[in-house]
C-alpha positions, 0 to 999 in steps of 0.5 A: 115590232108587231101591233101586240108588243106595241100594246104591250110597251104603250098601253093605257095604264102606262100612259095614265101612270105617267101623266100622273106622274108628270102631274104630281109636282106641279098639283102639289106645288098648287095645292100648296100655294092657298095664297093664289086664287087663280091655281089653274094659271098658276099651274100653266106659268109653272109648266116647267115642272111637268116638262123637266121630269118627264125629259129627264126621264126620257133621257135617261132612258134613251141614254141607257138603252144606246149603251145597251144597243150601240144604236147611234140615233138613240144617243142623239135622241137622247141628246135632243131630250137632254137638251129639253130636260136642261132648259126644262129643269132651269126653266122650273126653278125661275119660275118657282122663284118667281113669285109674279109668274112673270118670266114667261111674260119677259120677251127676251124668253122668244128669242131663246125658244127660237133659239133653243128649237134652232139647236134642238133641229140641228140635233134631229137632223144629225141624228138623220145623218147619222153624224158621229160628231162628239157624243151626243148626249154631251153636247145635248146636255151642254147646249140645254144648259147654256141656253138656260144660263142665257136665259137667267143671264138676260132675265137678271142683267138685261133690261126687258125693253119696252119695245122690240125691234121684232114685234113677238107675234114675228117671234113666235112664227119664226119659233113654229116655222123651225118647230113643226118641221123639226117635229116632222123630221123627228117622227121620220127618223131613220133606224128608229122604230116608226111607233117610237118616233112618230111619239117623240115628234108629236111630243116635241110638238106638243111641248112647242104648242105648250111653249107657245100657249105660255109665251102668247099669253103672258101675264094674261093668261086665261083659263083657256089658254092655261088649260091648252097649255097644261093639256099639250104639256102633260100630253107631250110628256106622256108621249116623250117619255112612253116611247123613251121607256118603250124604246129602252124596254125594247133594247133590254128585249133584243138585249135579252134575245141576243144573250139567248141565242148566244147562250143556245149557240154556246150550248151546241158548241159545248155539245160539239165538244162533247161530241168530239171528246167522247169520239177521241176517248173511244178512238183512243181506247180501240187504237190502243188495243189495236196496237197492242194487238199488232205488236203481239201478231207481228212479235210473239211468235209463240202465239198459237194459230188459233189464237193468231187468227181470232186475234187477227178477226178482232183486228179487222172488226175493230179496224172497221168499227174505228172507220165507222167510229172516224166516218160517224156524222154529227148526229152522234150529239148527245141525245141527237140520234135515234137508235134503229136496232138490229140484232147485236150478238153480245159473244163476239162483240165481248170476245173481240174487246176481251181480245183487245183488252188482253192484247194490253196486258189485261186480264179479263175473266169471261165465259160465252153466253149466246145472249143476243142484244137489240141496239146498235153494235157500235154503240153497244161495243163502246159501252162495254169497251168503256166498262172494261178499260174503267175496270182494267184502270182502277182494278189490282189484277183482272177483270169479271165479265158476267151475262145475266138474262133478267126480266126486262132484258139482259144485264153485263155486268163489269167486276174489277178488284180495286179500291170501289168508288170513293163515296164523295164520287157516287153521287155525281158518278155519271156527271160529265167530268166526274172522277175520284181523286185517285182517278188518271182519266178524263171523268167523261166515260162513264158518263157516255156510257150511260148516255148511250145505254139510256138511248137504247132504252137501257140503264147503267149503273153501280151495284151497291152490294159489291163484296170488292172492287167496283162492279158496273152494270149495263143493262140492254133490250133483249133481241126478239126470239128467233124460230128454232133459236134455243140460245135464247135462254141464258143461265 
């Protein structure tokens, strides 16, 4: 992650808002307690009320954001803020409860810090590891809540001896001896954004400051030593539980990025498919008249030769636009190529469909214009190939073919005899995959149809004042003027 984004997880106004928020229950409780003249040591013996929400906090963050990712660290990260947060929350309600503020002053409480900071190394280092053991979070929450049952259990069973084998200055060094470097370990973690762990080490060595503040002090405690602790306490909250939510915000991001690159590569699946199924509706239509078209030259002999030999031309031109049509590259994606026009002779390209289309069985009424296109020949042919068999689908008897010169190009317009376009269809007509109810076809040619007369710089359309039937017109750039060429104008 880069500086900017840091600034973006962990700026000022964050961590301001969550030190007020640790704050609000302990200034609240103090506010309330008129009855205690000294509020500012008051508030350092109720430190578990700073610690106890902000560790839930970050637990819950860290936990959410380990389902969110599957990252084995952020469960142990949240095992080792559970473990906090349940010593934290138990550690809150005895010292509320008790009136004198005298449990941190109990010397069975070093002991349990030593012990509690033993547990919390052993959880940082097999988050180190990598350690599979159980779930983290689990055992997190299990260890923090029996410490704190031991600690209720020596507070109320166990006599606070008036002497101690251990002296607590030995205590506390044996508890700083496990803290510091656990808090080192911490902020070194593998796997872990280093802004993010350096924050929970310096978090769980603040709260270790804070702890040790409290249990020197005791029932002495001093402005000083009181400020240290509420100081090091709301610091070690605000660190704690800003690298928590930055790290789980930062989950939900990657999170996010992964759905999006996931849905991009489904949309260029979607695309491939498209592609595939819009080159099989074509193969399929020029194999059909190419059979058809064999089956007449191989079996009626009654076929004149003039017509033997246009329909043999048109076998071989659309052999040899199948072969372009199989050989095509994956550019041919919607909306991926860019059409390089050339001259395209609409005559012999109408002719050889017209041929195919009668091969079939269908009737096409056509008469030769001499108008002359700009685009890809392919393409055009597919256009006008798919306008005929949607005609020769939906149509009684034959089929219309008209060239028209207009101002901006030139316009073929398809005529069928049929029932028209059903009205609940029109105004999804060219959707991928629309179709009306009576439809047998797939809904996808018209819609390439006009996806490739839009790529020329052309339209497809209904024309809405069609006295039967259903009448399509695919409208193309006209060819630029040749000298000498007077086939140019077209009634």
């Amino acid at each position: 992650m880069n500086n900017s984004n840091i600034r973006h997880y962990l700026n000022g106004r964050c961590s301001l808002l969550l030190c007020a928020i640790a704050a609000a229950p302990i200034l609240c409780l103090i506010w309330l307690s008129t009855a205690q003249p000294n509020r500012l040591e008051v508030a350092a013996s109720l430190d578990g009320l700073v610690r106890g929400p902000s560790a839930v906090v970050a637990t819950v963050c860290l936990y959410v954001a380990w389902r969110l990712s599957g990252q084995r660290q952020l469960a142990w990260l949240a095992a080792i803020t559970a473990t906090l947060a349940a010593q934290a929350v138990i550690m809150a309600a005895l010292e509320i409860a008790d009136l004198d503020h005298a449990v941190n002053d109990n010397v069975w409480m070093v002991p349990f810090e030593v012990l509690t900071m033993i547990v919390i190394a052993w959880l940082v280092m097999s988050a180190g590891h990598r350690s599979a053991w159980g779930e983290p979070v689990r055992i997190g929450v299990m260890a923090g809540v029996l410490l704190g049952l031991g600690r209720l259990i020596s507070i109320v069973a166990l006599p606070d001896p008036a002497t101690f084998s251990v002296s607590r200055p030995t205590l506390l060094l044996g508890f700083a001896a496990v803290a510091v470097p656990t808090a080192v370990v911490l902020a070194r973690l593998p796997d872990v954004p280093r802004w993010a762990s350096s924050r929970l080490g310096a978090g769980l060595f603040l709260y270790s400051l804070a702890h040790l503040s409290v249990l020197m002090a005791g029932r002495t405690a001093t402005m000083t030593s009181s400020l240290i602790t509420l100081g090091a306490d709301l610091a070690g909250a605000v660190f704690l539980s800003a690298a928590a939510v930055a790290l789980l915000r930062l989950t939900i991001g990657a999170g996010n990025d992964d759905r999006d690159r996931l849905q991009l590569r489904i949309d260029e699946l979607e695309a491939g498919v498209r592609q595939d199924r819009a080159r099989i509706h074509e193969i399929n239509s020029t194999i059909a008249g190419l059979a058809s078209a064999s089956r007449l030259l191989q079996e009626d002999h009654t076929i004149d030769a003039g017509r033997r030999r246009l329909l043999q031309d048109m076998v071989h031109a659309e052999l040899a636009r199948l072969q372009r049509l199989l050989n095509e590259p994956a550019a041919r994606a919607e909306g991926a190529s860019r059409i390089l026009p050339v001259e395209v002779d609409l005559d012999a390209t109408i002719g050889n469909l017209v041929l195919a289309q009668e091969a079939r069985g269908n009737r096409v009424t056509w008469l030769p214009s001499g108008a002359r296109v700009s685009g890809e020949p392919d393409q055009v042919a597919e256009v006008l190939n798919i306008l005929l068999d949607n005609a020769a689908k939906h149509g009684r008897s034959d089929t219309c073919v008209t060239v028209h010169t207009v101002a901006d190009g030139i316009e073929v317009a398809v005529a069928d005899d049929g029932p028209g376009v059903s009205p609940e269809v029109r105004t999804h007509l060219f959707e991928w995959g629309a179709r009306g109810p009576r439809s047998s076809g797939q809904g996808i040619g018209l819609h390439i149809a006009q996806d490739l007369t839009r790529r020329h710089g052309g339209q497809l359309s209904l024309r809405d004042d069609a006295a039967r039937g259903a009448t399509f017109v695919a409208r193309f750039p006209r060819a630029a003027r040749r000298d000498g060429d007077e086939s140019a104008h077209i009634a």
